[in-house]
N, C-alpha and C positions, 0 to 999 in steps of 0.2 A: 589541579583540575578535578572538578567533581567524579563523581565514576558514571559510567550509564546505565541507566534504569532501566530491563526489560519487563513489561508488564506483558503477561497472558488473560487477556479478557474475556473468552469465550466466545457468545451471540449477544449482540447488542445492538441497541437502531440507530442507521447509520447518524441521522440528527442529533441523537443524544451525544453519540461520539463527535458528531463534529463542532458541537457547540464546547462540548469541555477542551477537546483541543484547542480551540481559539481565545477557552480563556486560560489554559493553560501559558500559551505561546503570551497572549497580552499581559500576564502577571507576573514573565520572567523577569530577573535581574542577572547581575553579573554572575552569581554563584549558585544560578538552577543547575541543578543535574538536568543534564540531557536523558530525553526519556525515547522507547522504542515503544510501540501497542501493538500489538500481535492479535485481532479480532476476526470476526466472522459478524456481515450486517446480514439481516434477511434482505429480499427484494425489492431492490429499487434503483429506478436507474438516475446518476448524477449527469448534471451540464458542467463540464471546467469552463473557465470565463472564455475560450473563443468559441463554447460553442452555439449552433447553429441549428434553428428548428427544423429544417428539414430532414437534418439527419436522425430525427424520431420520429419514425415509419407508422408504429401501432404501438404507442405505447400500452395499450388499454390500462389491465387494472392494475398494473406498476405504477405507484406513485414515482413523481417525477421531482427530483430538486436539483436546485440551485447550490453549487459550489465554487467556491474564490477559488478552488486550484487551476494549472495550467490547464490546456489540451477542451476536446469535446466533449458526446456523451459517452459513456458506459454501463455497462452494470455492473453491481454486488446480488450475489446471494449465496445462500448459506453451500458451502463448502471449499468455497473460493477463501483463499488466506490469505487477510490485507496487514501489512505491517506501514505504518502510519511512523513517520520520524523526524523525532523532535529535538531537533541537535542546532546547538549553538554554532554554526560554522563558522563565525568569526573567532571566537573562542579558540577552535579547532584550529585555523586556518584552511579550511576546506571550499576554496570555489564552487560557488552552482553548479557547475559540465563536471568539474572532479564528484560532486556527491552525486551526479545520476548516472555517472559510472559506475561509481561505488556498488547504484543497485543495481543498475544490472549485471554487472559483474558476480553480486548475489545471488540473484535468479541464477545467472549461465550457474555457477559454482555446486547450487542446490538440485539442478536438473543432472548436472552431469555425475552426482552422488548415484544418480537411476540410470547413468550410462546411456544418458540423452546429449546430442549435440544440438546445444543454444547457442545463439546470436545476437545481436544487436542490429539494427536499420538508425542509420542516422537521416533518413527522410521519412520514416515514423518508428516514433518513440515507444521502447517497450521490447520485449524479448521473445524472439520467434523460433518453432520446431518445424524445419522440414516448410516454411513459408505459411506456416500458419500461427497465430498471435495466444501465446501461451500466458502473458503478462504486462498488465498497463503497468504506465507511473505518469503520473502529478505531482507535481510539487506548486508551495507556492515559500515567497522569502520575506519574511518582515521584520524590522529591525537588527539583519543578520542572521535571523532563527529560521528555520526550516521547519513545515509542516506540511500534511498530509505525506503521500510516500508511492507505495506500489499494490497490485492486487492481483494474487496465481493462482488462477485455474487447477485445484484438484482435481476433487471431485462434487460434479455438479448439476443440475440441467443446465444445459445451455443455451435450450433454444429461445429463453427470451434478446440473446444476442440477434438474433435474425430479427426484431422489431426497431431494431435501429439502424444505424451504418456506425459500426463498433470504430469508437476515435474519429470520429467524420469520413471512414475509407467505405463505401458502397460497396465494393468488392473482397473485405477482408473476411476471411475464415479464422473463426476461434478454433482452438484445442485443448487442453487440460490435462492433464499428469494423468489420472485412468485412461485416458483412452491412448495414451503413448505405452500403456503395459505396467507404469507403474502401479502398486499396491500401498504407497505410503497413506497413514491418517492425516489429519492435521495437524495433529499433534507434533509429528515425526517431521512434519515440513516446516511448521513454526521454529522447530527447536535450531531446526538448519539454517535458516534464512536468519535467524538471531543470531548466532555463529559465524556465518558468513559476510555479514554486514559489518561486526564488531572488528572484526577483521579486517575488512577494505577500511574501514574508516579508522583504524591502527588504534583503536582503543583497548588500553591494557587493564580498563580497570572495569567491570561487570556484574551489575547485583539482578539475581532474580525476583521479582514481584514482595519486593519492600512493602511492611505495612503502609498501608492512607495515609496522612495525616489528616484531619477532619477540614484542614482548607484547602485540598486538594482538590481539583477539579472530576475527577474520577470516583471520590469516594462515597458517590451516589451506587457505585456497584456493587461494593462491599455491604451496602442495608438489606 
């Protein structure tokens, strides 16, 4: 089995990323490496395909897209660390409900490195401190491949969350790793949550940020 790719991309927009994820995912074959993206988008808030226009309040000058993953709207911005995963579950033998264990089992793993007690809700999706929503996840499945992933709250504004109903919940409170006391970078939370993932999905073999190759879908990052 190939090994898994972690890639560290830094700040990127979110469209850019999500267009090369999709042609990543549609140009696999049997013997891609499965890959992990580890990115920060600036501001913007996504729709996953149930969601619903009411639950975007004011959007104002947040550009607003359209995304194929599960779930409602959200946001990205810069400080928030999104890990996007792109694993062959069939390959694996990894069920859909087993891989979004996996991450949030990530999250709880990576929070409780800050001596945070995380959670999971199985009547809404994603990982909560203390009753307030510290991390989405979307996914969506094509051909057995898994893409898109999850997104945690460092450190960040947040009050563009208050212009929507964050996941379609009207009453839901975000919160973020600074304001629970942590002091980690993103750097420090990337590196955990790549760690902790590779882990649950019992992958023994791990390369960090492999050169491009020039047909790669990402290697517009490296010009």
């Amino acid at each position: 089995m190939p090994p898994l790719i972690v890639r560290h991309l830094g700040q990127q927009p979110w469209q850019t990323i999500s267009e090369a994820m999709h042609r990543f995912t549609d140009s696999r074959t049997e013997h891609s490496a499965d890959e992990v993206w580890l990115v920060e988008h600036p501001a913007v808030f996504t729709q996953g395909q149930a969601g619903k226009a009411e639950h975007l309040l004011a959007p104002g000058d947040i550009p607003v897209m359209q995304s194929d993953r599960g779930g409602q709207v959200t946001y990205h911005g810069l400080g928030q660390q999104i890990m996007y995963v792109l694993i062959d579950i069939r390959r694996r033998k990894i069920g859909v409900r087993e891989l979004v264990t996996a991450l949030e089992n990530t999250v709880i793993d990576t929070l409780a490195e800050e001596g945070l007690q995380a959670y999971a809700r199985a009547d809404a999706p994603g990982v909560y401190v203390a009753g307030q929503k510290i991390c989405s996840l979307g996914l969506r499945i094509r051909h057995g491949c898994s893409f898109h992933g999850l997104a945690l709250n460092v450190d960040m504004d947040l009050s563009p969350f208050t212009r929507i109903n964050p996941c379609g919940y009207a009453d839901l409170t975000m919160t973020q790793l600074k304001d629970q006391g942590s002091q980690r970078s993103l750097d420090q939370v990337s590196q955990a949550l790549a760690k902790h993932f590779t882990h649950h999905v019992q992958c023994q073999q791990v390369v960090n940020d492999t050169p491009l190759p020039r047909e790669h879908p990402l290697y517009f990052t490296t010009l």
